[in-house]
N, C-alpha and C positions, 0 to 999 in steps of 0.2 A: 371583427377579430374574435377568434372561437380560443375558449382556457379549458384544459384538460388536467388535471391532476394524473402527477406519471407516479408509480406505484415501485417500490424498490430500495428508494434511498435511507441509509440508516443515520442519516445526518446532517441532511439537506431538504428542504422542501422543493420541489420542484414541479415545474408544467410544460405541457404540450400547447403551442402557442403555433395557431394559425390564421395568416392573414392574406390577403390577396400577391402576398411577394413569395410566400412559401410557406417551410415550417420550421418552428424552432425549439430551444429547450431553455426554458426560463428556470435558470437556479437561482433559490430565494436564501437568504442565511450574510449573516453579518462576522466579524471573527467571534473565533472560539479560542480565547488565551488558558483555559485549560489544554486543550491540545495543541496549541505551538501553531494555530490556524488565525493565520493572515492574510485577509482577503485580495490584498495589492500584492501580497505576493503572487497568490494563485491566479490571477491574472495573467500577471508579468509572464508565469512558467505557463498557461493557459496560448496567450500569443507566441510564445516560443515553440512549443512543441506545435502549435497550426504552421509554424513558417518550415520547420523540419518536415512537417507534412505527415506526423502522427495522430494530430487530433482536428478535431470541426473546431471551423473559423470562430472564433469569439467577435459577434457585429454589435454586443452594446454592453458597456459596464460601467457601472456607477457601485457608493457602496451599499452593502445589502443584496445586490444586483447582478448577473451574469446572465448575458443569453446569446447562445449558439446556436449553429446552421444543423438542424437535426437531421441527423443519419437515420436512414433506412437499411435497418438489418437486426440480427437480434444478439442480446448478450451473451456472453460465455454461462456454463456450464462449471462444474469443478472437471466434469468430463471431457470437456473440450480441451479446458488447460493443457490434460496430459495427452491429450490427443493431436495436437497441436506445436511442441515442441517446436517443430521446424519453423513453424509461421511466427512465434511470440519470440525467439531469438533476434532474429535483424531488428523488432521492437525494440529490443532491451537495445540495443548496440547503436543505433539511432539515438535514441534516448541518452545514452552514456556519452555517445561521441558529439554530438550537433546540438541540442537543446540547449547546455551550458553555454555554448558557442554563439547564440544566438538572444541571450538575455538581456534584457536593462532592466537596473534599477539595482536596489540592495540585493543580494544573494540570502536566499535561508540554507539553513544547515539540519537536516538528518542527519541524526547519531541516536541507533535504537537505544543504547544502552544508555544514555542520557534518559532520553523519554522513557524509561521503565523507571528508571529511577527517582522523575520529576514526578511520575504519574503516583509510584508509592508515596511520594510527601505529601500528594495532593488527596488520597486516600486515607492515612493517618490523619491529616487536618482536619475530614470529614468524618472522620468515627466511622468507614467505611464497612458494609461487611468482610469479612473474613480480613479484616485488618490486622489480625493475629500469624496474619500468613505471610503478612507483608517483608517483616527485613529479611525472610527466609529467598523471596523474592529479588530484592536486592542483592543479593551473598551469592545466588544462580546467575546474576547481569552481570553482576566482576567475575566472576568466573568464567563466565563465555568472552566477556571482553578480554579477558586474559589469552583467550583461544586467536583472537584475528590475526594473521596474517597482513604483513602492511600489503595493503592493494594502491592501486591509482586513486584520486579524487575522481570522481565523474561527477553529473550531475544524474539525478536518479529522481523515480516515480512514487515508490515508497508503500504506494498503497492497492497494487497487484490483485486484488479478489476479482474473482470470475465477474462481477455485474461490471468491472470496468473496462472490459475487453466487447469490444462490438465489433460482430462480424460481418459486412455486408453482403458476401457474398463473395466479394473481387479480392477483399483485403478488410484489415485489421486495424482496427482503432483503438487509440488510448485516450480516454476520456478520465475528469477527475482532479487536477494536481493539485490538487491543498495543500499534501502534504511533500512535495517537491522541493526537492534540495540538492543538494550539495553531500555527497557521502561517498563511498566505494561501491564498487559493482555487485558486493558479496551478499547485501541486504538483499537485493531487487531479484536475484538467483534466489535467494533461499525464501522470501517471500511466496515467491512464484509457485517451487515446490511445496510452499507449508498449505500454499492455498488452497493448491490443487490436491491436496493428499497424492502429489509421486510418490511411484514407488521407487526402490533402489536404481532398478536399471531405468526410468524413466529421468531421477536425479542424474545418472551420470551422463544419460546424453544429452541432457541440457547442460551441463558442467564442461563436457567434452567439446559440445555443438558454439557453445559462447568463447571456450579458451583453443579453439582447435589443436587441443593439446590432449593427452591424458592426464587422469587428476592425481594429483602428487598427494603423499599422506598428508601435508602439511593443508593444503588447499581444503583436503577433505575433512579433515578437522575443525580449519576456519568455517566452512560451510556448515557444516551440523551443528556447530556451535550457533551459529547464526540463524538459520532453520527453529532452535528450541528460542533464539531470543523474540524472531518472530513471532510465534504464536502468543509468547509471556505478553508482548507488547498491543499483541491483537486483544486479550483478555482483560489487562489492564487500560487500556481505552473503552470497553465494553462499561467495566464495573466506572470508571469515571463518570462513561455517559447516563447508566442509570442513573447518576443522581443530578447531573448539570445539561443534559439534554430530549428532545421529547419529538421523536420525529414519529410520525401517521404509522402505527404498526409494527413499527421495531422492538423488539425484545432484547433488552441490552442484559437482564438475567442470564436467559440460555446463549444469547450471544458471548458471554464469558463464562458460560460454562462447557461451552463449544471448547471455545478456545484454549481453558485449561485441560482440557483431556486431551485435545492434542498437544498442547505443552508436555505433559507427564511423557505421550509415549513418545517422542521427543526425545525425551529425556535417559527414556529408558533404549531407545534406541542406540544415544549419543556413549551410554555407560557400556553399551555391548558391543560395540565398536572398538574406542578409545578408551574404555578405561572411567572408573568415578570422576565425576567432578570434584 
């Protein structure tokens, strides 16, 4: 049996495991109750999305433990995302319609605006930097939550960055569900584009391509609201992780400071559209 250290993850340890049956992908990590990460959940959403037939087979797990049938192909790009529109829709709609449908065990629940706002108290506790920035943070979450739109429940992915999308070649994998839950479709859209930095018209025909509809003012509101709450919440998972986790290489600094500048233009997008918050 040959161990390989796989190079990428910002929150996971993880290896390349090969033995005379094939190969596979041993992710190492126990929960993380700063981020609302439960490893029996990720499981549970782990075998469901294999049975949907989005993600590699989970063949062993204990806690601490997960390892899967490793794909041969390579991860997304931020360029791919936008490149790709047509291919990562039936994902998303897969994901929304079948997964939930297929779960046992407790359900977990995503709601960005919770976690932006769990993540600020958890910030303030720790004398965090730019703590000073903090309730200004919260006061832009109720504001955008004030923006949604009721949508359906689906069950959703949550966590959309390019390294989670693997391409093989034939088709398109979703690998990842930690943070799998239970929320509206409007997260997993606007995720998608914050990730990928779409641009305008790349936003609407993923908008258009997912509701085979055109986007109503209302729709497009809920969305850019959602869009700016994404990034706030990619940032404040960043600044958490700097101080509660330590993965091979990750820079959880520029990682939320990534993500606050795209928060801002976001922001500044969302005010030239609609109007201040």
């Amino acid at each position: 049996m040959e161990f390989e250290p796989l190079k990428g993850g910002i929150s996971n340890t993880s290896f390349l495991v090969r033995d005379r049956t094939g190969k596979y992908v041993a992710r190492c990590g126990g929960d993380i109750a700063v981020h609302h990460v439960f490893r029996d959940r990720e499981r549970a959403a782990s075998e469901a999305a294999f049975r949907a037939g989005l993600s590699p087979e989970l063949v062993y797990g204990e806690p601490g433990i997960m390892v899967f049938r490793f794909i041969e192909g390579r991860t997304f790009t931020e360029d791919d995302m936008r490149s790709n529109v047509q291919r990562i829709v039936p994902l998303l709609r897969t994901c929304h319609h079948s997964v939930g449908r297929l779960l046992t065990g407790p359900p977990a629940v995503f709601w960005v605006f919770h976690v932006i706002r769990d993540y600020a108290s958890t910030l303030l506790k720790a004398k965090a930097r730019m703590a000073n920035d903090l309730p200004q943070y919260v006061e832009l979450a109720n504001a955008l939550e004030d923006c949604q739109l009721p949508q359906p429940i689906v069950f959703g992915h949550h966590d959309l960055l390019p390294g989670n999308f693997i391409d093989d070649g034939e088709r398109i994998w979703l690998i990842d569900w930690e943070y799998a839950g239970y929320g509206t479709p409007l997260f997993d859209l606007a995720n998608t584009a914050a990730n990928g930095s779409f641009t305008v018209e790349q936003e609407r025909e993923l908008l258009e391509t997912y509701f085979a509809a055109p986007v109503s003012p209302e729709l497009q509101l809920s969305f850019d609201a959602m869009k700016v709450a994404s990034s706030l919440r990619e940032a404040l998972w960043a600044m958490v992780s700097e101080i509660y986790l330590s993965a091979p290489g990750a820079d959880y600094g520029a990682h939320a400071d990534e993500y606050l500048r795209r928060t801002n233009l976001a922001v500044k997008r969302f005010n030239e559209r609609h109007g201040l918050l």
